[in-house]
C-alpha positions in Angstrom: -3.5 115.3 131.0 -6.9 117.2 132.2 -4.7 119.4 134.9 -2.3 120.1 132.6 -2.4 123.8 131.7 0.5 124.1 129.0 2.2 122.3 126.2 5.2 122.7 128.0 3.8 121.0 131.3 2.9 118.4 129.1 5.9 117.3 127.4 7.3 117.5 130.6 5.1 114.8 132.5 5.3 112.9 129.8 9.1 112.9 129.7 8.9 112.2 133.8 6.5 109.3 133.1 8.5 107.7 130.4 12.5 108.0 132.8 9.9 106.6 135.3 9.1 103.7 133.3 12.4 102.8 132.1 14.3 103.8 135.3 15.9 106.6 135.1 19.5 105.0 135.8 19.0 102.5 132.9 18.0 105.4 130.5 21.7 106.5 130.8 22.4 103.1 129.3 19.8 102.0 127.1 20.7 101.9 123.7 17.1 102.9 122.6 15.6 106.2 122.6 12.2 108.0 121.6 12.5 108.9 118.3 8.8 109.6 117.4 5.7 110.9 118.9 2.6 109.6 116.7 -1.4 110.2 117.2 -2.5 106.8 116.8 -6.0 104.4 116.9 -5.1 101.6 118.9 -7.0 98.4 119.9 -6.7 97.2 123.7 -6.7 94.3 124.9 -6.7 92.2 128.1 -4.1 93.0 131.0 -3.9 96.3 129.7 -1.9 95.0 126.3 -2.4 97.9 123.2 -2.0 96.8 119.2 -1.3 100.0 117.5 -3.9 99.7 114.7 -3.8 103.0 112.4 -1.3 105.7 112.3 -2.1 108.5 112.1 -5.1 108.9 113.2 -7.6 111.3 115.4 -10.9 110.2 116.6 -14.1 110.1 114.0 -16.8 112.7 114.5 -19.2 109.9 114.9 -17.1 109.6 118.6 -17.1 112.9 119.2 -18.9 112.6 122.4 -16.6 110.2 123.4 -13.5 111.7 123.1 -12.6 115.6 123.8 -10.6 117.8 121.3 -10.1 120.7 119.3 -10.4 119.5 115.4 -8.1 120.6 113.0 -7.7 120.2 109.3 -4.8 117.9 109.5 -4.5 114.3 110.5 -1.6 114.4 112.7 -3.3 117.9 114.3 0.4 118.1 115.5 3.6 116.8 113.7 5.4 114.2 115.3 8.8 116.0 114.1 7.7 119.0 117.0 6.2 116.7 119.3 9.6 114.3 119.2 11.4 117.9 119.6 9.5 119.0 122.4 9.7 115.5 124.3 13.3 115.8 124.1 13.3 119.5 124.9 10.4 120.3 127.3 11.6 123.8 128.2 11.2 124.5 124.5 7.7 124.1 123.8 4.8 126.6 124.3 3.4 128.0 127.2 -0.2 127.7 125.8 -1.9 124.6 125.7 -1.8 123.8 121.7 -0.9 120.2 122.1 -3.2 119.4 124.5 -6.0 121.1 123.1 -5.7 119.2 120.0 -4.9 115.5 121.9 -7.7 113.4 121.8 -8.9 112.4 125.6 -11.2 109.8 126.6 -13.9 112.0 128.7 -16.0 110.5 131.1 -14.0 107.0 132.1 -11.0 105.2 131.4 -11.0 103.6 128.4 -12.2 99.4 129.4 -12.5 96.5 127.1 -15.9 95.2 125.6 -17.3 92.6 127.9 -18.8 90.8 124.4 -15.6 91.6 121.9 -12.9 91.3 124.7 -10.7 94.4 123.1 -12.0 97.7 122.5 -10.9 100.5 120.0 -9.0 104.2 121.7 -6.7 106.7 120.4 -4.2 108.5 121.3 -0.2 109.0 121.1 2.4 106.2 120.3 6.4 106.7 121.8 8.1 105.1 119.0 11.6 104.0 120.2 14.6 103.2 118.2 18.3 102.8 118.0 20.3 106.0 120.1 22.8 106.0 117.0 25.2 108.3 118.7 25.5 106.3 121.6 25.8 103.0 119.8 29.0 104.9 117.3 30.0 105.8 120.9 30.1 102.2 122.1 31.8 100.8 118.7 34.9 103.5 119.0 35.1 102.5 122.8 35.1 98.7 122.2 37.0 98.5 119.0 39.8 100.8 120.1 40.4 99.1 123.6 40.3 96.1 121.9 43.0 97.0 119.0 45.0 98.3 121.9 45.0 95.0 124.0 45.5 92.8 121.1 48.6 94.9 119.9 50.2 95.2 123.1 49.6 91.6 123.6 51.1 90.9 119.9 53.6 92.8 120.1 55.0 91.0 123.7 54.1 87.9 122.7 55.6 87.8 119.3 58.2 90.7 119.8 56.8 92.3 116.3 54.9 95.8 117.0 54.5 96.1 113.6 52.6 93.5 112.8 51.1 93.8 116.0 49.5 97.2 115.0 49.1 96.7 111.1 46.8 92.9 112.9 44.7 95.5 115.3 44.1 98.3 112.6 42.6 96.1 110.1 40.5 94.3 113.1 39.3 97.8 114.3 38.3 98.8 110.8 36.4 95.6 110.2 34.4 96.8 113.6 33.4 99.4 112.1 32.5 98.3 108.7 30.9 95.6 110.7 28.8 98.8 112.8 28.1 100.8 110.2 26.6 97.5 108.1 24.0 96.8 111.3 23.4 100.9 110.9 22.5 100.5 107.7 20.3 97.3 108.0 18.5 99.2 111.4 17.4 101.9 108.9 
């Protein structure tokens, strides 16, 4: 983050850091995505374990010497609509270094835990993930079609009735869906 001269540098190591967490392949399949970007205090913990404490939140002047960045008037300094944006859209954001300007940065050492607490307090930014909707509505017109198809074809050779057959497979595919759209709804 020090070496980093633009916003749009930024959002773009921090997209390559996150495909290389998840593995990149396995992002093409996950169901979850990054829906939020959120300054945050956080507590850590042994084996390198963070508790998301407060969000949002920036640094106190009282740790000022602690942490480097440019304070603004408003806690998030950056929303995490335009941050999310930017994440998802790195060619989008600015060429100047907003974002990282205003991104609080431990400044002489890593951030460690407390010898005598065994945790110590940091902030920074939270990737909040969450359900890839599109890709899950995706999924459930895959799966329910294929099924409806299979179980009518079968039906309708093993009985000799397509219309049954199809009338059977079109109330099962719109269950499927009223069954999807109910997990949606719960998810939000």
């Amino acid at each position: 983050l020090c070496s980093t001269t633009s916003d749009k540098q930024l959002f773009k190591d921090l997209r390559q850091s996150y495909l290389e967490l998840r593995k990149v392949w396995w992002q093409k399949l996950s169901l979850k995505v990054v829906q939020s970007i959120r300054f945050v205090q956080f507590e850590l913990h042994p084996s390198d374990l963070v508790d998301v404490r407060k969000v949002p939140d920036m640094p106190p002047e009282s740790r000022k010497d602690e942490y480097l960045y440019q304070p603004c008037d408003l806690i998030p300094p950056i929303g995490e609509n335009l941050m999310t944006h930017f994440f998802h859209h790195p060619h989008e954001a600015n060429e100047q270094a907003i974002t990282i300007m205003r991104s609080p940065k431990k400044r002489k050492q890593r951030l460690a835990i407390c010898p005598q607490m065994g945790t110590n307090i940091g902030w920074g930014i939270h990737l909040v993930e969450g359900w890839a909707m599109t890709k899950l509505w995706l999924l459930a017109l895959v799966t329910s079609s294929l099924c409806g198809i299979v179980f009518a074809v079968t039906w309708s050779v093993v009985k000799r009735d397509i219309q049954a057959a199809f009338a059977v497979a079109a109330y099962f595919v719109a269950l499927f869906g009223l069954g999807v759209g109910t997990v949606q709804a719960y998810l939000h």
